[in-house]
C-alpha positions in Angstrom: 24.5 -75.1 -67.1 24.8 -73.5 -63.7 27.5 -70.8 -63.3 30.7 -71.6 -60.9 31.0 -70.7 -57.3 32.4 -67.5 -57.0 36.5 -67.8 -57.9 39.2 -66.6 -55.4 42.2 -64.7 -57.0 45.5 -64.8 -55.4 46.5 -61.8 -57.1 48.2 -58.9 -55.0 45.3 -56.4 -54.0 47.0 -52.7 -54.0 47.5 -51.4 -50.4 44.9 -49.4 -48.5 47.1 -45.8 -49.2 47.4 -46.9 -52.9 43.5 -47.4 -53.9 42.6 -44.3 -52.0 38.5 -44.2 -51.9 36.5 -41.2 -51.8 34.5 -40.8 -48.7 31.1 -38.8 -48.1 31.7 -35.2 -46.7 30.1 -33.8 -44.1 27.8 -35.6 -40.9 25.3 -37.7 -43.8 26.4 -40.9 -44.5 24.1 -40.6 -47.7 25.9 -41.8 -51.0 27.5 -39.2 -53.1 27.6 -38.9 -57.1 30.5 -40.5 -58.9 32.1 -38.5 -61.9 32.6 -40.6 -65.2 35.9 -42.6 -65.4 38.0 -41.6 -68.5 37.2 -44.7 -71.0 34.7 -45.6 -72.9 30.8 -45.8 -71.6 30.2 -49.9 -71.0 29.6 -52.0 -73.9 31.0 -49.7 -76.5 33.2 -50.6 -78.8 36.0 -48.8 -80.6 34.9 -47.7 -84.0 37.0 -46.5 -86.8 37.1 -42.6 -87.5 35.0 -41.2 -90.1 36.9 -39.7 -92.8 36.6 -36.0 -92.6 37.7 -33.0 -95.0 37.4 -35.5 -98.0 35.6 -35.3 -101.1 34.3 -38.6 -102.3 33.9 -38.5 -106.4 32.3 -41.7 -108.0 33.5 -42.1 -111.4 32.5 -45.7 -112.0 29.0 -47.5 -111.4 26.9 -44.9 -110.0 23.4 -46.5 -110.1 24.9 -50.0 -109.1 26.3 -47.9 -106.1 22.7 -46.7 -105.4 20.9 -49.9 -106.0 23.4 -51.6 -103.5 22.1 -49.6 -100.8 18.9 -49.5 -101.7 18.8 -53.3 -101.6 20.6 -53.7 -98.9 18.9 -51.1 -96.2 15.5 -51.5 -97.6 13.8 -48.4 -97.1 16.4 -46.2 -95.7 19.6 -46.0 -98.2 18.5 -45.2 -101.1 19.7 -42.6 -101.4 20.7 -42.6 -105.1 21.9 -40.7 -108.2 24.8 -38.3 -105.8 28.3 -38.4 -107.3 29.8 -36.3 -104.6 29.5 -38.2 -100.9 30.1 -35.2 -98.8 26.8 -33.3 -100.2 24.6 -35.7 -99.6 26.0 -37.0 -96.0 26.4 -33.3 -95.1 22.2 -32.8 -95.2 21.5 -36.3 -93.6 20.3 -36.6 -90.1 22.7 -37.9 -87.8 22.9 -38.8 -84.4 26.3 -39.3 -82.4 27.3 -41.4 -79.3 25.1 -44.4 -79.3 26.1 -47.6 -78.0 27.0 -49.7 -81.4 29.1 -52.4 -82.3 31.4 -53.1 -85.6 30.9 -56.1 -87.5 33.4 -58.4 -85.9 30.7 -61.2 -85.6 30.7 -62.0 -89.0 27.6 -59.7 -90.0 27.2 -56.2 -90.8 24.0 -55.5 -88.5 21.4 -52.8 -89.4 19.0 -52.1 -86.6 16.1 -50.0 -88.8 13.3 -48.8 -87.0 10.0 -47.2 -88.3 8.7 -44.5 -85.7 5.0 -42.6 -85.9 7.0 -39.5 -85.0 5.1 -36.1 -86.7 8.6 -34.3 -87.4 10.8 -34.8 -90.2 14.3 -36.1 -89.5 15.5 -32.5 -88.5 13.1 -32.2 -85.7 10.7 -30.0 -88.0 7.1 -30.4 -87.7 4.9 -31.6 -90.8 2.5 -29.4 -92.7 -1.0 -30.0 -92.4 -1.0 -31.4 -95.3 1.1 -34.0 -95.2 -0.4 -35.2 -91.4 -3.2 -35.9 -93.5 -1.3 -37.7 -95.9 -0.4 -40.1 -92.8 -3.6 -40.5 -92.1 -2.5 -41.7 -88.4 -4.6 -39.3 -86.6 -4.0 -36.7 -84.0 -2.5 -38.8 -81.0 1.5 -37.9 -80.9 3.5 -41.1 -79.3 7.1 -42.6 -79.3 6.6 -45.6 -80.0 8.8 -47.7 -82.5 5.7 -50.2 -84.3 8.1 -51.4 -86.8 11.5 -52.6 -85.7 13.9 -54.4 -88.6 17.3 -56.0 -87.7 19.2 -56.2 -91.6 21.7 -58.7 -91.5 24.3 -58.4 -94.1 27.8 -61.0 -93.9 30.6 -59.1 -94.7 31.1 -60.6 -97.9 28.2 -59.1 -99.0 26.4 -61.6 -101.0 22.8 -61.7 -99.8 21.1 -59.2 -96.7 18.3 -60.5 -94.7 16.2 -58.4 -92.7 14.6 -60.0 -89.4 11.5 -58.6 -88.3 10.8 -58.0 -84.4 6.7 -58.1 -83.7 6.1 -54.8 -81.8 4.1 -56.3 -78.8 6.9 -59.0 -78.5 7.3 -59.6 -74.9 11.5 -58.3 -73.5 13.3 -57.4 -70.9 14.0 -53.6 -71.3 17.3 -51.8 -69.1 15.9 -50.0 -66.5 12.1 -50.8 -67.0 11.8 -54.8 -66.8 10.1 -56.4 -69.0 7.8 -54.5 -71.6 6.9 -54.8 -75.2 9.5 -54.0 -76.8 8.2 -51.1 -78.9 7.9 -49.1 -75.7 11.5 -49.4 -75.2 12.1 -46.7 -77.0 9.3 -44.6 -75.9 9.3 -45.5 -72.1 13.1 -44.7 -71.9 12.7 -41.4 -73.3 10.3 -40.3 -70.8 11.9 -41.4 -68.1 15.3 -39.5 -68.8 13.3 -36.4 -70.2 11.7 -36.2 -66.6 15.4 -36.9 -64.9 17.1 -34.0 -67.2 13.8 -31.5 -66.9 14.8 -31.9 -62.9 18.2 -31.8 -63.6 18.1 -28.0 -65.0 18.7 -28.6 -68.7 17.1 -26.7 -71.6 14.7 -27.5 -74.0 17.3 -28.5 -77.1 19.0 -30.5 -74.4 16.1 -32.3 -72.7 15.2 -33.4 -76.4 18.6 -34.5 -77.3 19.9 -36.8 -73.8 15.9 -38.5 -73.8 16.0 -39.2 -76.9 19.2 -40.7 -77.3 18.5 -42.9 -74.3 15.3 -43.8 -75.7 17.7 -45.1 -78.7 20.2 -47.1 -76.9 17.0 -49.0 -74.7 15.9 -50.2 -78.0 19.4 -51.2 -79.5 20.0 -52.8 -76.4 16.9 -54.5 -76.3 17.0 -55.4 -79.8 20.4 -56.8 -78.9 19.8 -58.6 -75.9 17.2 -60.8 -77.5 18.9 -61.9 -80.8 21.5 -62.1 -79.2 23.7 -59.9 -81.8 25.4 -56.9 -81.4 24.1 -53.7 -83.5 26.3 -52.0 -85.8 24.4 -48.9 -87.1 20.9 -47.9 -86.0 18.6 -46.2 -89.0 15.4 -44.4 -88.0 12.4 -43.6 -90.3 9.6 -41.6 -90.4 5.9 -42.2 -91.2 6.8 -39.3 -93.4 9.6 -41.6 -95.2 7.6 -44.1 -95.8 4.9 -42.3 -98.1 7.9 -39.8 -100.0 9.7 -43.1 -101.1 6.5 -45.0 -102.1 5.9 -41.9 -104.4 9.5 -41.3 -105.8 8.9 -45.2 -107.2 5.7 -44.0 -109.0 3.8 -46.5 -106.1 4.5 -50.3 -105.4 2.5 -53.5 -106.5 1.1 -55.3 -103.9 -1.5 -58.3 -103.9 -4.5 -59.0 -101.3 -6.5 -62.3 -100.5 -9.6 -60.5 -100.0 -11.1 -57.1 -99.9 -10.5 -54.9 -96.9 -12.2 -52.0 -95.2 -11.1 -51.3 -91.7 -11.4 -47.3 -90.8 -8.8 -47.2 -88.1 -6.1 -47.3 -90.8 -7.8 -45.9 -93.3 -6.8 -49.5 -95.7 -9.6 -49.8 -98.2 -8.6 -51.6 -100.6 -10.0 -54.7 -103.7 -8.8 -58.4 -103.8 -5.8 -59.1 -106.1 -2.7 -57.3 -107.6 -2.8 -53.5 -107.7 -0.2 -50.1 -107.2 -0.5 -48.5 -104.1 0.7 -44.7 -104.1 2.0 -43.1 -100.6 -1.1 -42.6 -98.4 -2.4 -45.8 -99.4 0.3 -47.4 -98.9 0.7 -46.6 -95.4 -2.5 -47.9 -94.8 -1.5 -51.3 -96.3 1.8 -51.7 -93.6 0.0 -50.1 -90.7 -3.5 -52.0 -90.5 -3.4 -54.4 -88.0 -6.9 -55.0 -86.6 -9.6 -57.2 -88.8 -6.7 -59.5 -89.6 -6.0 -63.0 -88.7 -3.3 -63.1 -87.2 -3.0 -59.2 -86.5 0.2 -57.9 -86.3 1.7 -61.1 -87.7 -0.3 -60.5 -90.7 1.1 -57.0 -90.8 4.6 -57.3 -90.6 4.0 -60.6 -93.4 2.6 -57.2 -95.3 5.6 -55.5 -94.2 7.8 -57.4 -95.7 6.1 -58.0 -99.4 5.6 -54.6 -99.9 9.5 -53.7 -98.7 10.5 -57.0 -101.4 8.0 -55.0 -104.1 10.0 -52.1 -103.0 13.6 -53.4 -103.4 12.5 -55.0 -107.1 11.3 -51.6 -108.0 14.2 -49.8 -107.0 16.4 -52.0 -108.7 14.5 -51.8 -111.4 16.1 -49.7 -114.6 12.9 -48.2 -114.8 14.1 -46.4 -111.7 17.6 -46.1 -112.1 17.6 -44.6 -115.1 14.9 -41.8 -114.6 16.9 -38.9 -113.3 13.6 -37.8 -111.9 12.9 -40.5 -109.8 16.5 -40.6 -108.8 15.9 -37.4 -107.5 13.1 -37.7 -105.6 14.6 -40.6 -103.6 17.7 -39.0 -102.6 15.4 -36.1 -101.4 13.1 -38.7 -99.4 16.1 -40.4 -97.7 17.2 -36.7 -96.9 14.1 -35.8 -95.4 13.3 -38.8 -93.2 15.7 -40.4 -92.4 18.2 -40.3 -89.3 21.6 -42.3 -89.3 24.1 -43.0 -86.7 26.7 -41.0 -87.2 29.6 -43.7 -88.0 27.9 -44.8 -91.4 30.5 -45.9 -93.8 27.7 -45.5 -97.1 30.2 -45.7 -99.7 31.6 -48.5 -97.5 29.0 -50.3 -97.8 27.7 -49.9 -101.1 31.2 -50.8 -102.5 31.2 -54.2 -100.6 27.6 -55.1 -102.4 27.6 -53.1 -105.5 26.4 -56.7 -107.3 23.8 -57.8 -105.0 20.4 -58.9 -106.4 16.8 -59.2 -105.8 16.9 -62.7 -105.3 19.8 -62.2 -102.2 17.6 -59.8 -100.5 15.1 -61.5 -97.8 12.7 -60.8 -95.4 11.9 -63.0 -92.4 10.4 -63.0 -89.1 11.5 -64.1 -85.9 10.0 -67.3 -84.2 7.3 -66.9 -81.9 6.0 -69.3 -78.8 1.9 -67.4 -78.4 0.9 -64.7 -80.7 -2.2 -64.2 -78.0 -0.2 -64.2 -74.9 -1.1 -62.6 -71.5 0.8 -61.4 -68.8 -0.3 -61.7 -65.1 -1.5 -58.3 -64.9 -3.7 -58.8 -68.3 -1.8 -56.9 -70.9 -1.9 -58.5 -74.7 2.0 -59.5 -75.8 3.7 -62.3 -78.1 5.5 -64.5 -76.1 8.8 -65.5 -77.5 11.6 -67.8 -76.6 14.7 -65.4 -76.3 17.2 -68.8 -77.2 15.4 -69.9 -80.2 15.1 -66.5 -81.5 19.0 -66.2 -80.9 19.6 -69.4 -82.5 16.8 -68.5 -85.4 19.3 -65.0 -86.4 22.5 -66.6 -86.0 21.7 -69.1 -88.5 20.6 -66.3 -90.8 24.1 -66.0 -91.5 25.3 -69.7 -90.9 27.2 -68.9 -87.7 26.3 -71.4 -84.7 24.5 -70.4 -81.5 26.7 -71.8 -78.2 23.1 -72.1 -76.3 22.0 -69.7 -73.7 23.4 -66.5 -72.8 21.6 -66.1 -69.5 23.4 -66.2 -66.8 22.4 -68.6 -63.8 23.1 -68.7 -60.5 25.6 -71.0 -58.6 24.5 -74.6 -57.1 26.5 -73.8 -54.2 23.6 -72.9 -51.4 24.1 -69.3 -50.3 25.1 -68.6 -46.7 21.7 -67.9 -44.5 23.2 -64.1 -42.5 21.7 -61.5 -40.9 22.5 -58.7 -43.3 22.1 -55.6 -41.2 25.5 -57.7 -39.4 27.2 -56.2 -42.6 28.8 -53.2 -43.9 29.1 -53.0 -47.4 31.7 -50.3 -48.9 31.0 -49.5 -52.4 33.6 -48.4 -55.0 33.3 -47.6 -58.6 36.5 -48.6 -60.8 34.2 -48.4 -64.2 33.1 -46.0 -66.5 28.9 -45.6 -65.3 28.4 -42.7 -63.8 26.7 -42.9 -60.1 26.7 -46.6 -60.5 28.4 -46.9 -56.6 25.5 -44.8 -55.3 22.9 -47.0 -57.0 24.7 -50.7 -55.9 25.0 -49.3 -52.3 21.0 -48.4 -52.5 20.2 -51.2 -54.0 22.4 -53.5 -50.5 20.8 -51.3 -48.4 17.1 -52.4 -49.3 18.2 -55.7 -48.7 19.2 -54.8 -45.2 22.8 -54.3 -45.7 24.7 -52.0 -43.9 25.3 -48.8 -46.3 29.5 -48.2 -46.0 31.5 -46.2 -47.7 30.9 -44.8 -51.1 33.0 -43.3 -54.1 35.3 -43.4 -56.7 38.3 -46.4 -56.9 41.1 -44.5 -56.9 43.3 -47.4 -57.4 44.9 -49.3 -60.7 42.2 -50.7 -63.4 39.7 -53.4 -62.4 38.8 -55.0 -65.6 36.3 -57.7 -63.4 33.7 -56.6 -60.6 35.4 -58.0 -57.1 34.0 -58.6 -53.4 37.3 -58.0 -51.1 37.3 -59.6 -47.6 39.5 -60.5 -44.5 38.2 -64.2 -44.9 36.9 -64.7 -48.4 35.7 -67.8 -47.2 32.8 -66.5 -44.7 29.3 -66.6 -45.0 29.0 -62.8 -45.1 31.4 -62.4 -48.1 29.8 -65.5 -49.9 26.3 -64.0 -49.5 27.1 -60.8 -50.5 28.6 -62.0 -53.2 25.8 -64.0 -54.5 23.7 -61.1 -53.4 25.4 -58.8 -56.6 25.1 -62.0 -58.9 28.1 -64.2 -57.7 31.1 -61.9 -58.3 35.1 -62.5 -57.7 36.1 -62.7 -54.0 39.5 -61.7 -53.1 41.3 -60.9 -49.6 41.9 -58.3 -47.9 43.7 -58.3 -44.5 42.7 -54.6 -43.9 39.3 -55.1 -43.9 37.6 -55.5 -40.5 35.6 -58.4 -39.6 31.6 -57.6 -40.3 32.6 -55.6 -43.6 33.5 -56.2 -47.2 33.9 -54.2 -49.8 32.8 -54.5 -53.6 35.1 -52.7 -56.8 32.8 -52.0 -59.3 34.2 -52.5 -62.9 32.4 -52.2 -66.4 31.5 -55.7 -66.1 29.1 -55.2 -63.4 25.4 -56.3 -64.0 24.1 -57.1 -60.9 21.5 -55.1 -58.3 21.8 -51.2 -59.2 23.2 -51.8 -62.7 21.1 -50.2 -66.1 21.4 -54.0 -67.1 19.8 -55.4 -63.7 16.3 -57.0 -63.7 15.8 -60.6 -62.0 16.7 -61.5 -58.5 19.8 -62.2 -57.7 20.5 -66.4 -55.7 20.6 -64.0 -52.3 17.7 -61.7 -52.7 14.2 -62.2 -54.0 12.2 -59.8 -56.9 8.8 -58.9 -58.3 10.1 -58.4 -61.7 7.9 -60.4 -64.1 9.5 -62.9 -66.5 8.9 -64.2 -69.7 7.8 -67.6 -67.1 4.7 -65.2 -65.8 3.1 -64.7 -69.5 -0.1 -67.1 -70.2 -1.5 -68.5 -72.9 -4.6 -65.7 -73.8 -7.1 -68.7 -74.7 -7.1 -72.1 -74.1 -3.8 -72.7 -75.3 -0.5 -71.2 -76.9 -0.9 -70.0 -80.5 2.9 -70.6 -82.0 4.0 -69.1 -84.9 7.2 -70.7 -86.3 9.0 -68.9 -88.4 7.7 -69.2 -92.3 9.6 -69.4 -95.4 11.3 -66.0 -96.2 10.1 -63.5 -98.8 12.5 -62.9 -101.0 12.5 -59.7 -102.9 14.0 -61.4 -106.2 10.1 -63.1 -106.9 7.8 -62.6 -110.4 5.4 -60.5 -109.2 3.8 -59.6 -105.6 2.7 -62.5 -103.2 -0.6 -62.1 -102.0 -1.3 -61.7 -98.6 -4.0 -61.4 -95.8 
């Protein structure tokens, strides 16, 4: 449904001498830098403390405790076999500050991603002969080809793990719309060029880039399921063949015969055990298949089932060597946000089994899609997948999240007859200076630019002497039909807009169609085309359950 007109508030707006503003210094009327309010960065929510200082001792079900989080987080928990917490969270990889959520929507939700990074999780690089092992060649990228959204209610009765195509087709903060395995990637350039300018070192260039490279892809992740991410979990190509190993290899079945060189996957038709290296192989191939990476991630997600049944296994459990080389793999290769509750976790599905632990895909509209400029991507529709993962966990979807514009026809002005004053009330950094830019290339008048020194703002609002004009309304609708209020000391021909952490119009991270008062190249899901003929859909199939006799052969 279309969004309201903009709403007028009576409220009281503080006087001119109380919401002082910070003014540009000096004869340039060029924007200057805001500092970082004291809260929170936007869109992050309070999170418990970690307990610190505290030894955790498990005296009771030890392997259940490991099989829990090995069935619930796949690949990347299972850690098993420790009976002191502290020892084995003290040599994981961590990373601190990213923008995660806390299972208030009814979910724990696990955003796992595989990387083809050529470090361990400590940043240290692989021997030669382990690159060889990965059998992935010399090119050295950032991109995230395998990207798993784990689903887990809080009662902890069953976990589901979504899988996200790595071409599909999303809108990425700050880039547009991408595949959204370059999220990751893309982002992390970007900043390491912005921080190299900026002066930082080495350790630090690494660090900021590649935490913002993190946050693009939780936010993408989030943006098109519509669900908020609770922990992020990174892994290794590295990870992947030390866990295959510490199993003694996984059973997997194949249709036919396959030789394709560019994975290295040569493998006989039926049931056999694949050991690290080949296993790789069998999740990474991609070309010669029908459906490619479809066919993949299908491969994916048998093998991680196989997986899951062989770590629950009491085969595994109970061989103290095997138990030991998993809790070394998980040390190795695998990086955690730094809130992680484990034993939390573990607790709340120490009885989980196989049969609760499923694998699925998200729905897609053309596997062979095309953009305009002639890129391959799979074309998805971001409210059916929403839909699609809410269901996962029998909560309803309300419909669209996207915001449309207002019916209400915007006011046809002159816009260099306006001054715009900028001020930011919210926690983003610099976020005035890029709103006032981003006026200013639609022919605005740049005003004046700084810091609200006011009281809070918890909602962005336009202030005007007559709310009711056309220059208000249409720079209003201009920054994506925000609150208009009044504002006697205002002079005719200029407005003012208070930025608060709600703010997502031109000039915000979160920013990337046109506004109803402004027009934009940005490419849309609406300028994809079907590659052939016609669309190739690919509903989404029947999960894979990890509770199964024996391996389901695949393509």
């Amino acid at each position: 449904m279309p969004s309201e007109p903009p709403r007028r508030r009576t409220r009281a707006r503080p006087s001119t001498d109380e919401r002082r503003r910070t003014r540009p210094t000096g004869a340039s009327s060029r924007p200057v830098r805001e500092g970082n309010a004291s809260r929170r960065p936007a869109g992050e929510r309070a999170r418990p403390q970690a307990t610190q200082g505290v030894s955790r001792v498990f005296t009771g079900r030890p392997r259940q405790f490991a099989a829990a989080i090995a069935a619930a987080l796949v690949l990347i928990a299972t850690g098993v076999g420790w009976r002191t917490y502290d020892s084995f969270a003290s040599s994981l990889a961590s990373v601190e500050g990213l923008n995660l959520g806390n299972g208030t929507d009814g979910a724990l939700d696990i955003l796992l991603v595989g990387t083809d990074s050529r470090t361990d999780a400590h940043g240290n690089p692989l021997s030669q002969r382990e690159l060889d092992a990965l059998r992935a060649g010399e090119e050295v990228a950032n991109n995230t080809d395998t990207i798993i959204l784990i689903r887990v209610p809080n009662d902890g009765s069953s976990a589901t793990a979504i899988s996200i195509p790595r071409d599909t087709y999303v809108e990425v903060p700050d880039i547009g719309m991408s595949k959204i395995n370059a999220a990751y990637g893309a982002t992390k350039e970007l900043a390491r060029l912005e921080a190299v300018e900026s002066g930082e070192d080495e350790a630090a260039v690494e660090e900021t880039s590649t935490k913002a490279g993190r946050d693009a892809l939780i936010e993408s992740v989030a943006d098109l399921t519509g669900v908020t991410v609770d922990h992020y979990a990174e892994v290794g190509l590295l990870g992947f063949v030390l866990l295959t190993d510490a199993v003694g290899g996984v059973d997997v079945c194949l249709n036919a015969p396959v030789d394709e060189p560019m994975s290295g996957a040569r493998f006989t038709a039926g049931e056999q055990t694949l050991q690290g290296s080949d296993a790789l192989s069998f999740v990474r191939q991609r070309h010669d298949l029908p459906r490619g990476d479809l066919d993949r991630i299908v491969r994916q997600q048998v093998f991680m089932a196989s997986l899951v049944q062989k770590v629950l296994s009491a085969k595994t459990l109970s061989n103290p060597s095997k138990v030991g080389q998993l809790t070394a793999a998980v040390q190795r290769s695998v990086v955690l946000d730094s809130d992680w509750d484990i034993v939390q976790l573990a607790t709340q599905m120490q009885d989980l089994a196989g049969g609760a632990v499923q694998f699925s895909t998200i729905p897609v509209q053309d596997i062979n899609a095309m953009t305009d400029y002639g890129e391959s991507v799979v074309q998805v529709d971001p409210d059916e997948v929403r839909e699609y993962v809410a269901g996962l966990v029998g909560a309803d979807y309300d419909g669209s999240e996207t915001t449309t514009t207002s019916d209400t026809p915007t006011p046809d002005i002159d816009p260099s007859t306006v001054t715009v004053n900028v001020s930011n009330a919210g926690s983003v950094s610099g976020l005035a200076s890029e709103v006032s830019l981003a006026m200013s290339s639609e022919g605005y008048v740049e005003g004046m630019v700084g810091n609200y020194e006011g009281g809070t703002m918890s909602s962005t609002t336009l202030y005007a002497a007559d709310p009711d004009s056309d220059e208000a309304l249409a720079v209003a609708a201009a920054l994506g039909d925000v609150d208009i209020d009044y504002d006697p000391n205002l002079p005719s021909g200029t407005v003012e807009v208070v930025l608060a952490d709600d703010y997502t119009g031109p000039g915000s991270s979160s920013y990337s169609g046109s506004s109803s008062g402004s027009t934009s190249d940005t490419t849309t899901q609406s300028d994809v085309v079907p590659a052939g003929e016609s669309a190739t859909p690919a509903p989404a199939a029947p999960p894979i359950d990890a509770g199964s006799d024996g391996p389901r052969c695949v393509n």
